[in-house]
N, C-alpha and C positions, 0 to 999 in steps of 0.2 A: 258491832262497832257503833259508837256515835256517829247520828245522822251530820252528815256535812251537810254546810249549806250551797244552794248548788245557783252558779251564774250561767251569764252569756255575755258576752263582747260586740258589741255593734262601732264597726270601723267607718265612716265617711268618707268622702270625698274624691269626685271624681278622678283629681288628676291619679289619686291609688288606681283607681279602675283602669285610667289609660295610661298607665305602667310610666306614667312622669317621677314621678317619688316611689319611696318604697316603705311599706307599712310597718315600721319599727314597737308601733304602740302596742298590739295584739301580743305582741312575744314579751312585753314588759308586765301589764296587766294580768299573763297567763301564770309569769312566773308570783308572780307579787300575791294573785291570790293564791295560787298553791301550796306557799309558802304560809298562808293562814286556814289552810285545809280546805280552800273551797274548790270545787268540784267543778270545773268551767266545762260547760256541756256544749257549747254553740259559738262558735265566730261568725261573722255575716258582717260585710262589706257590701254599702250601697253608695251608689252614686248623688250629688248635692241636691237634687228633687226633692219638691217635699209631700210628694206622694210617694216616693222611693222609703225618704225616712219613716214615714208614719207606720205603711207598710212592713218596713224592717223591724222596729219598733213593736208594733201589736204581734206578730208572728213571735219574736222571744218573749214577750211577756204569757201570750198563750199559751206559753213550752212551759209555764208556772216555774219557773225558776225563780231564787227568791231575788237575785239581785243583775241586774241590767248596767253594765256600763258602759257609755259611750267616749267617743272619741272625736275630737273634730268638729268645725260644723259652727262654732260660736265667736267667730271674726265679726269686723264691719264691716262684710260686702252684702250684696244681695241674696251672694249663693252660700251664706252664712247661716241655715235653717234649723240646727237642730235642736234649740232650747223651746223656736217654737212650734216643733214637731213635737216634743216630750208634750206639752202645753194643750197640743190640740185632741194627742193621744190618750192622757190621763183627764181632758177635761176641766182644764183649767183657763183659766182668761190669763194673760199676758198684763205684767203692771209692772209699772216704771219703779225700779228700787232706788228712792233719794240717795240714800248712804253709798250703794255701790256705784250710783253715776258722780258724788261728788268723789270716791276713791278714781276712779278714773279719770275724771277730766283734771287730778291733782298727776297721775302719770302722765297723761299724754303732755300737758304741760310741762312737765319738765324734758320729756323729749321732743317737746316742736323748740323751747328754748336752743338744747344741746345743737339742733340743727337749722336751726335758722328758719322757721317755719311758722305759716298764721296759723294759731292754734287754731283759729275759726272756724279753718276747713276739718276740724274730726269733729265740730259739732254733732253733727245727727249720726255717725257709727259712736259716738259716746253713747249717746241715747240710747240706739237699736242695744248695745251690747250690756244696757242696764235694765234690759227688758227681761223678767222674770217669772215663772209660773204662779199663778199665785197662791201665796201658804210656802213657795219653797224655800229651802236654806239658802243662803249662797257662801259658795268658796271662794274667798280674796281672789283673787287676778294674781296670776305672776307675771303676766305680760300684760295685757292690758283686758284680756278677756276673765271673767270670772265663770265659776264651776257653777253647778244649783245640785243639789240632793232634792230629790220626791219621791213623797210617797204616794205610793199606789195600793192601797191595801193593804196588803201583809208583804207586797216586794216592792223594793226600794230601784230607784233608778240613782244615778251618778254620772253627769254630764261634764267630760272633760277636756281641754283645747286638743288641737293637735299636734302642736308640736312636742315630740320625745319629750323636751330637758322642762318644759312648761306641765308637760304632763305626770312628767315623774314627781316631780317636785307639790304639784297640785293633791295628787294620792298620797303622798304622806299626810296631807292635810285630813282628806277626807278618808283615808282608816283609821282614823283620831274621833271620827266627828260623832258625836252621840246617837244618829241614827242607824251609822252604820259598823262602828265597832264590836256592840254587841252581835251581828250578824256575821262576822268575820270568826268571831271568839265561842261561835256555837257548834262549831264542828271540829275545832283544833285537836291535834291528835300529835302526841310524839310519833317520831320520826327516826330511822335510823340513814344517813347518807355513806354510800361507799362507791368511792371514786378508783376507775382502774384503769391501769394503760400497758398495753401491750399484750390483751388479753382479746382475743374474737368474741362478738356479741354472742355467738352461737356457742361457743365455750360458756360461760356463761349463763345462758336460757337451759344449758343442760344441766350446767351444775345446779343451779335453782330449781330445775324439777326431780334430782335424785335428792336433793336436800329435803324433801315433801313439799315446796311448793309456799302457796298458801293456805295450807288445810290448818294450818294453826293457828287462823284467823287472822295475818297479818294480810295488808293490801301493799304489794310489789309492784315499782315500775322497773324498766330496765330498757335505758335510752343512751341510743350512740349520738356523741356527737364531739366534731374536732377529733377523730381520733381517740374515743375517750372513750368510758362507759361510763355512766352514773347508774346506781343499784338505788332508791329510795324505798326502803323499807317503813310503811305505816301502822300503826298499831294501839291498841289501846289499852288497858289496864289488865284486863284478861287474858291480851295476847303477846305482852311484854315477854315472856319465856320465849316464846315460838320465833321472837324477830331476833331476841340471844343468840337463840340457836343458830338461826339462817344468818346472821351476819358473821357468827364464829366461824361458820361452816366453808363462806367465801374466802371468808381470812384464810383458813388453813388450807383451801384448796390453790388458790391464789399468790398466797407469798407475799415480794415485795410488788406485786402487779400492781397490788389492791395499794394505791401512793399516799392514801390519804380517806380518814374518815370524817364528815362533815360538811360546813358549807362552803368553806374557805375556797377560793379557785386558786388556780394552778398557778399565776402570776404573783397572787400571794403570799402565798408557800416557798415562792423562788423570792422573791424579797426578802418575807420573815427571814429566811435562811442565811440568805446574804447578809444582812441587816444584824442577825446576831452573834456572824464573827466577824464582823466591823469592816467585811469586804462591799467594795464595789465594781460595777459591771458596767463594760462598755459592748456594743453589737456592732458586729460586721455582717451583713446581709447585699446579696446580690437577688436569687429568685425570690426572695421572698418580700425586697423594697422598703424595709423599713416596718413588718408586719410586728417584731419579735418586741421590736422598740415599741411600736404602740401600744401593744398589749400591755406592757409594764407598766407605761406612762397615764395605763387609763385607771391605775389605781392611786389614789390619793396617799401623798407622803410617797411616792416612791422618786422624788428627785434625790433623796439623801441616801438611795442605794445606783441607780441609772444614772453615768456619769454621762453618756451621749452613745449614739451609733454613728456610723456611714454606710452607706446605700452603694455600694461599690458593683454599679449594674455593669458597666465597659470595662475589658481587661486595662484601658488604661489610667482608669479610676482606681482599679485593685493596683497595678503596678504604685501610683502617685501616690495616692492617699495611705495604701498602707502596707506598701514596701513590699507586697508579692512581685519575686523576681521574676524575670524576662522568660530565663533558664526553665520553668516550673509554669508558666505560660504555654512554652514552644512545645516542652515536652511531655508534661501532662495534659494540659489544658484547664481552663478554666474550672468546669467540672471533675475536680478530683479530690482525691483526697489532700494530697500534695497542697493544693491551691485553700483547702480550707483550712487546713492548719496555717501557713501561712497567712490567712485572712485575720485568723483572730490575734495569733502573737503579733500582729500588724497591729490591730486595732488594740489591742494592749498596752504596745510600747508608746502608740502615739497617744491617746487618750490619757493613760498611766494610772487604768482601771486596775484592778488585782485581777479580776475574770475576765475572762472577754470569750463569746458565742461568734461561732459564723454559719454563715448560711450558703452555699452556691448549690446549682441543681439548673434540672433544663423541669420548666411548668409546662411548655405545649403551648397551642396545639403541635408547634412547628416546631425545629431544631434538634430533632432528635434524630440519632445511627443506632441499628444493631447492637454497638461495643456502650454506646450512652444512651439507651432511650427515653423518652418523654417519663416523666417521672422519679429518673435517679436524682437522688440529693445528698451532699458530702453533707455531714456536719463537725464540729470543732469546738471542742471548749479550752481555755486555755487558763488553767488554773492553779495556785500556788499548789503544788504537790499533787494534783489529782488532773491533769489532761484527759481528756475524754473524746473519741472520734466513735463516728457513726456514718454509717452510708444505710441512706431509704429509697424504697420504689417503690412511688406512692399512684397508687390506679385515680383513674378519673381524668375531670376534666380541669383546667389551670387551677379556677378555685380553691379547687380542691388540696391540688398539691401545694401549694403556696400556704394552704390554711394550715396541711397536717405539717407541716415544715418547720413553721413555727412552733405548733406542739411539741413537736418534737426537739426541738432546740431549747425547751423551754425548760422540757424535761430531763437535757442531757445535760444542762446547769443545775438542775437540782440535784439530780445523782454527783457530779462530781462536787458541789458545794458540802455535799453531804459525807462527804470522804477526801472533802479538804484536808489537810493540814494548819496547824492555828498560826504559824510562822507565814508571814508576809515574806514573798521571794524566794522561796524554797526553789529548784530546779523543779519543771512539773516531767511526772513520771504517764508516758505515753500506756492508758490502759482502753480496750474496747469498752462497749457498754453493751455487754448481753440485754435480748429483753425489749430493748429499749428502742 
């Protein structure tokens, strides 16, 4: 196989250490470069020291990996160290970059304007934050901090803020940038993706080793998650037949488990879907709060298929908001089937969506009996011509079920969008959802 090229992740900042925040950037970084075939061998989280950083820093560059990225660490405070950690590590002096302190003292300007503020007082975190290794690149600020690229030899470092949306945004930059593209671009390897639901990991890890495996030179992963499996089949030019094989082989052991091949997620696919027979979708959600909704809503363009949800957590919110009867209350209860059907032709009629999902279930730890325990979940689709109901018992702990719940409702709009009817208002026909 083509040698990938191989990183590490260095995470900062104490309050990550002392569980204040939660470290988003590692799982963005892991995915982003996996996606360019690199081989991320090492995460490590240190606290704002800058013997902690330096520390952290020379141990993965000693693991010789070619590329180091960091995270965090590059504010105007004092506990702000990590550019001149890189700085003291690779042996560099610290020099004021004119160009990037006049690019920032033009933002911070405009936000002491916006808020009424002496711009006076960011003088010197302008400075600090225009302070530079020197020899290195720097990447534009998307907030007010800028990136640096350095080289170290033959491996490359990559210094980036910490905030998520600053950081994501910062890494398009810098897999663009001439030092470090061609090192992204020397291990690239097609890929086959197969997505499955409703299929046990262990089903799966068997069928992949009667299938042979990877003895045909392909490199397989095979990772649960959300309820989900992802297969990532890797391979190269020699091993292209062997990854045919092993994905035809899932396909045909699999069925309709296997939902989708590729990179597309699930929320996607339930749009596209939607979106191309010119239906829209409203959510009814009680245990799950609005999780189904956000899912959707965190794909761009999907306001012109998600017409709204409601959060129908009190029976007297499901009674108000969306007409589940009293009757269907007393006698089933909230958790039933009864109550989830009623949830979405509820959120149907009032929103005046064409589909509409519900959600009700008990998450735990508490409110569970014998006849409902922790874990059951109704669900509900309500759709021209193809109604769809589903009841889960989902193990774990709240998270958990509240996460697979949404999956699963996610899923149970895909299946019934997929065996819609093209006719708007058709009477819908009550069908289960094997499988599913």
């Amino acid at each position: 196989m083509t040698a990938r090229a191989r990183a590490a992740v260095l995470v900062t900042g104490s309050e990550i250490l002392l569980g204040r925040i939660t470290d988003m950037n590692s799982g963005f970084l892991a995915r982003a470069l996996e996606r360019h075939g690199v081989r991320v061998e090492r995460f490590l989280a240190v606290d704002d020291a800058q013997e902690s950083l330096e520390s952290g820093l020379s141990t993965l560059l000693r693991g010789g990996v070619d590329l180091v990225v960091t995270s965090g660490g590059l504010g105007p405070t004092h506990d702000d160290r990590t550019v001149a950690a890189v700085a003291a590590v690779t042996g560099r002096p610290l020099e004021l970059s004119e160009p990037t302190l006049a690019r920032i003292d033009e933002i911070v300007a405009e936000f002491a304007r916006a808020r009424g503020v002496d711009v006076a007082d960011f003088a010197e975190g302008n400075r600090k934050q225009a302070l530079v290794p020197h020899g290195a690149d720097v990447l534009a600020p998307i907030g007010t901090a800028p990136g640096v690229v350095v080289v170290h030899g033959e491996q490359r470092i990559v210094v980036l803020p910490g905030p998520p949306v600053e950081l994501a945004r910062m890494w398009a930059d810098a897999e663009r940038h001439p030092l470090i593209a061609p090192l992204l671009a020397r291990g690239q390897q097609p890929r086959r993706v197969l997505r499955l639901y409703g299929a046990p990991e262990s089903a799966i890890a068997d069928a992949f080793a009667e299938l042979g495996g990877d003895a045909g030179g392909t490199e397989t992963t095979i990772c649960a998650t959300r309820s989900e499996i992802e297969v990532v089949i890797r391979y190269d030019e020699d091993s292209t037949a062997a990854a045919t094989r092993l994905a035809d082989g899932l396909r045909e052991r699999f069925g309709s488990r296997l939902y989708t091949e590729g990179e597309t997620r699930l929320e996607e696919l339930v749009l596209d879907a939607l979106r191309g027979r010119g239906l829209t979708l409203a959510t009814a959600e009680s245990c799950t709060a609005g999780l189904v909704a956000s899912r959707l809503a965190g794909v761009p363009g999907a306001s012109d298929v998600l017409v709204g949800g409601i959060v129908a957590y009190a029976n007297g919110i499901k009674h108000d908001l969306l007409g589940v009867s009293e009757e269907i209350l007393a006698r089933h209860g909230a958790v039933s089937p009864e109550c989830a059907r009623a949830m979405a032709e509820g959120a149907r009629a009032r929103t005046g969506a064409d589909v509409a999902v519900s959600v009700t279930g008990i998450a735990g730890p508490g409110g569970g009996t014998p006849e409902k325990p922790v874990g059951l979940v109704y669900l509900h689709v309500a759709a021209p011509g193809a109604a769809r109901a589903a009841e889960r018992r989902f193990p774990g702990p709240r998270e958990n079920v509240r996460d697979w719940s949404a999956t699963a409702a996610l899923h149970l709009v895909r299946v019934a969008v997929g065996s819609a009817t093209e006719t708007r208002g058709d009477a819908p026909s009550l069908r289960p959802a094997p499988g599913l």
